[in-house]
MARROGU-129258 format. One record per residue (C-alpha): residue in three letters; x, y, z. Coordinates in pm, whole numbers, padded with zeros to 5 digits, always signed. Layout:
ALAXYZ...
END
This chain:
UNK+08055+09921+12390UNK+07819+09874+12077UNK+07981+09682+11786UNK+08038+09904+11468UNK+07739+09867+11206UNK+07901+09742+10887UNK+07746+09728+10556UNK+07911+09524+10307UNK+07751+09643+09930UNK+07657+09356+09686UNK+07546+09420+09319UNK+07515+09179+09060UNK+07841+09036+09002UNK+07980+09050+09353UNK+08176+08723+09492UNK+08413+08845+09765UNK+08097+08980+09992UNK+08078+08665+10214UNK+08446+08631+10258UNK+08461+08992+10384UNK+08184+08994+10618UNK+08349+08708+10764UNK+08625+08889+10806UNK+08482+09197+11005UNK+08271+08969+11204UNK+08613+08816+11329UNK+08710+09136+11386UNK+08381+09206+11603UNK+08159+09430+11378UNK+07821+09402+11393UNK+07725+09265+10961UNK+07494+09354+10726UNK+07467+09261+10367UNK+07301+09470+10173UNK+07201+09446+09832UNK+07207+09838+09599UNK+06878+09781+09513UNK+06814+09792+09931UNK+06932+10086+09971UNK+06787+10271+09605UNK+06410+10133+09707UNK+06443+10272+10069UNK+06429+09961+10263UNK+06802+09994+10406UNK+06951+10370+10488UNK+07328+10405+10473UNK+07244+10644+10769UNK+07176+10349+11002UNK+07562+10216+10966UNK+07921+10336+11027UNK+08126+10148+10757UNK+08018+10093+10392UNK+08238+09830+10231UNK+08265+09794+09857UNK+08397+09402+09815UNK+08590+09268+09538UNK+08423+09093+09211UNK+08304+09205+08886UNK+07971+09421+08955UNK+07786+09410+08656UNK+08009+09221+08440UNK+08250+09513+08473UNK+08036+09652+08178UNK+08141+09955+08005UNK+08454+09979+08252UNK+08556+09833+08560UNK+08336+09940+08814UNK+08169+10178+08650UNK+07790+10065+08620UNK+07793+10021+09040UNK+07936+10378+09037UNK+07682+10518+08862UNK+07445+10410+09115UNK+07592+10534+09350UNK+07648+10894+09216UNK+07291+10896+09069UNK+07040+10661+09229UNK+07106+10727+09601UNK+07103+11102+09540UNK+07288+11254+09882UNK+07341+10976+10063UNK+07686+10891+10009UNK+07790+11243+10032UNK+07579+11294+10374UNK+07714+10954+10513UNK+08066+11094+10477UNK+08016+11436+10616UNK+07851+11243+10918UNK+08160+11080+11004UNK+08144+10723+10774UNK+08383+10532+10646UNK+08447+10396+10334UNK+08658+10056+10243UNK+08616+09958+09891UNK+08820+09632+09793UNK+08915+09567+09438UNK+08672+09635+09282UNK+08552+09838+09529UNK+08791+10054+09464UNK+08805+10095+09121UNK+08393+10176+09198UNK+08562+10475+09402UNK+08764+10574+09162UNK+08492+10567+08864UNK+08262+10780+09190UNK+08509+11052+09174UNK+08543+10975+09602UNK+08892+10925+09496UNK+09141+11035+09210UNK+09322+10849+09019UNK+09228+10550+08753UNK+09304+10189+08692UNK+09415+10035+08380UNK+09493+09716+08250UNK+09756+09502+08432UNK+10121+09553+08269UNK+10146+09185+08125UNK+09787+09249+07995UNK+09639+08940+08147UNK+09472+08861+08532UNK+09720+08857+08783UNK+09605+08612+09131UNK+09853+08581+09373UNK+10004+08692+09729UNK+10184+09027+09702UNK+10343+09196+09959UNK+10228+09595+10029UNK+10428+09846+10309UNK+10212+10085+10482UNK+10305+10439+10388UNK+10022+10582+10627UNK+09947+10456+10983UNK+09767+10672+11084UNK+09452+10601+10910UNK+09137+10417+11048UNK+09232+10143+10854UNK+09595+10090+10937UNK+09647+10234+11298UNK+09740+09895+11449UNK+09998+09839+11175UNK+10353+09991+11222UNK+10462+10263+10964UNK+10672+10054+10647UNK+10538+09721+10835UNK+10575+09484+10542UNK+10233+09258+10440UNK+10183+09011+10244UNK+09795+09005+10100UNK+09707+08853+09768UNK+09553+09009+09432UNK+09318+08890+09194UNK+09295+09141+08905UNK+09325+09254+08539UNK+09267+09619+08598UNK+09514+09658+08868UNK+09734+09940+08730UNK+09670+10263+08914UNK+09731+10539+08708UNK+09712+10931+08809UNK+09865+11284+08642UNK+10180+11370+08830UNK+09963+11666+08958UNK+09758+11436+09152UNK+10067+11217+09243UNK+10251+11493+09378UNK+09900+11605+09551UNK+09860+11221+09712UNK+10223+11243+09789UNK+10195+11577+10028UNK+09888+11478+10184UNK+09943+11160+10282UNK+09669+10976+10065UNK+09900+10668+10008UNK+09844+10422+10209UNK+09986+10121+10058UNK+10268+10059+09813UNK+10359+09714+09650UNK+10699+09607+09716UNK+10947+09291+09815UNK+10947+09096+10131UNK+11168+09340+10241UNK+10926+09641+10225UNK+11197+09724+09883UNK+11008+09917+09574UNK+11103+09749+09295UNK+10993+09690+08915UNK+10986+09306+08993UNK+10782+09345+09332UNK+10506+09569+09128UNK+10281+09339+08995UNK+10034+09511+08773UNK+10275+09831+08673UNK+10106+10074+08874UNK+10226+10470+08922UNK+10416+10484+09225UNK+10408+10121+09280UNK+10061+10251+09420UNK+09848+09930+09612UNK+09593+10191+09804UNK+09555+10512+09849UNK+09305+10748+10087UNK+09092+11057+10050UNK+09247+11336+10229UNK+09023+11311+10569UNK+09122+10961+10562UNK+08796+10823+10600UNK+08757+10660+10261UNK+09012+10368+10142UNK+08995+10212+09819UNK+09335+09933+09782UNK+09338+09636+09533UNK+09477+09363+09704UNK+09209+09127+09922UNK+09256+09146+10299UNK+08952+08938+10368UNK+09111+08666+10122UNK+09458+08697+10445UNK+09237+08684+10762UNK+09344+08378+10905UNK+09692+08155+10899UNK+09521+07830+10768UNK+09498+08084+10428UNK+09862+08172+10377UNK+09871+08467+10568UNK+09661+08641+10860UNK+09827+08999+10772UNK+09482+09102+10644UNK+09309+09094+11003UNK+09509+09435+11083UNK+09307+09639+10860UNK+08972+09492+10995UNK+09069+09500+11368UNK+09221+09842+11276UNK+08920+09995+11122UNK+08715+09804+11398UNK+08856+09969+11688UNK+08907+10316+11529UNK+08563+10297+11419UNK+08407+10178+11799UNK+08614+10497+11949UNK+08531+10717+11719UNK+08157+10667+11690
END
């Protein structure tokens, strides 16, 4: 069986992009890092992959909002390729600041804002999967409890309660923040989001944008190896799918 083609996106300002194609190299992808500019001069196609990554970091200094510079190259620089990679079957993981890219895309609802204490927030959280039955959680149990770390000031997902209520009956979140006992609590939500809210889905489940770092829980010897399920998961989905 062929390994899955993964493309993890840099842009200026990127700084988790090594960690995570570490991390779905472990989990037996086949790696590519790709720069935007690759892709907007022609000399990479999305086509050629299965799974676009988004990593964590600050592309472009975060400049006029969080995320939103990379967006707009993706919306208006690669014309129809992100839409035509997702109608072909892709998959989408964006990480941090990957997803708040997503979120500034439109390719999923919602917005962050500004952490609840106002100020960066880096530190292991624990999340319970609301959805397994998404690429990127199918080896993980449904409320299995784990614990990942953030690193963020714009962490606070924020929606309408249209579009919570919309999430809510389609199954678009994924991930909530909560205690070690998979409890929702004010204390266990540590950036104030809607919904205690840590990642959420489009509703053909192909794209995934979630704040807290999975590549940054990939093995033990970093506090936690809870992060490997998502990259096996997606991994394995992906190779039977494709």
């Amino acid at each position: 069986m062929s390994k899955a083609r993964t493309l993890i996106l840099r842009a200026p300002g990127t700084n988790c992009d090594a960690e995570t194609a570490f991390a779905f190299e472990q989990a037996g992808a086949e790696v590519s890092l790709v720069h935007v500019n690759q892709l907007i001069r022609g000399e990479q196609r999305l086509s050629d992959y299965q799974i676009m990554v988004i990593p964590g970091g600050f592309t472009y200094g975060d400049d006029i909002a969080a995320g939103k510079v990379l967006a707009n190259e993706l919306r208006l620089r690669l014309g129809e390729g992100i839409p035509s990679f997702i109608e072909d079957g892709g998959l989408i993981l964006g990480i941090c600041n990957g997803f708040q890219v997503l979120l500034e895309a439109g390719l999923l609802p919602g917005a962050m804002l500004r952490n609840k204490t106002l100020s960066f927030v880096c530190k292991f959280i624990n999340i319970r999967v609301e959805n397994s039955s998404v690429p990127y959680t199918y080896l993980c149990q449904q409320g299995q409890v784990l614990s990942i770390p953030i690193a963020h000031i714009e962490g606070n997902y924020y929606a309408d309660d249209e579009t919570i209520e919309s999430l809510e009956e389609n199954n678009q979140i994924v991930f909530r923040y909560c205690d070690e006992r998979g409890k929702l609590s004010e204390d266990s939500n540590p950036n104030g989001s809607k919904g205690s809210i840590a990642g959420i889905c489009s509703r053909e489940g192909n794209i995934l944008g979630m704040m807290p770092h999975p590549e940054r829980a990939s093995e033990s010897i970093l506090g936690s190896d809870d992060g490997r399920l998502i990259f096996e998961s997606v991994i394995g989905k992906g190779e039977q799918e494709f």
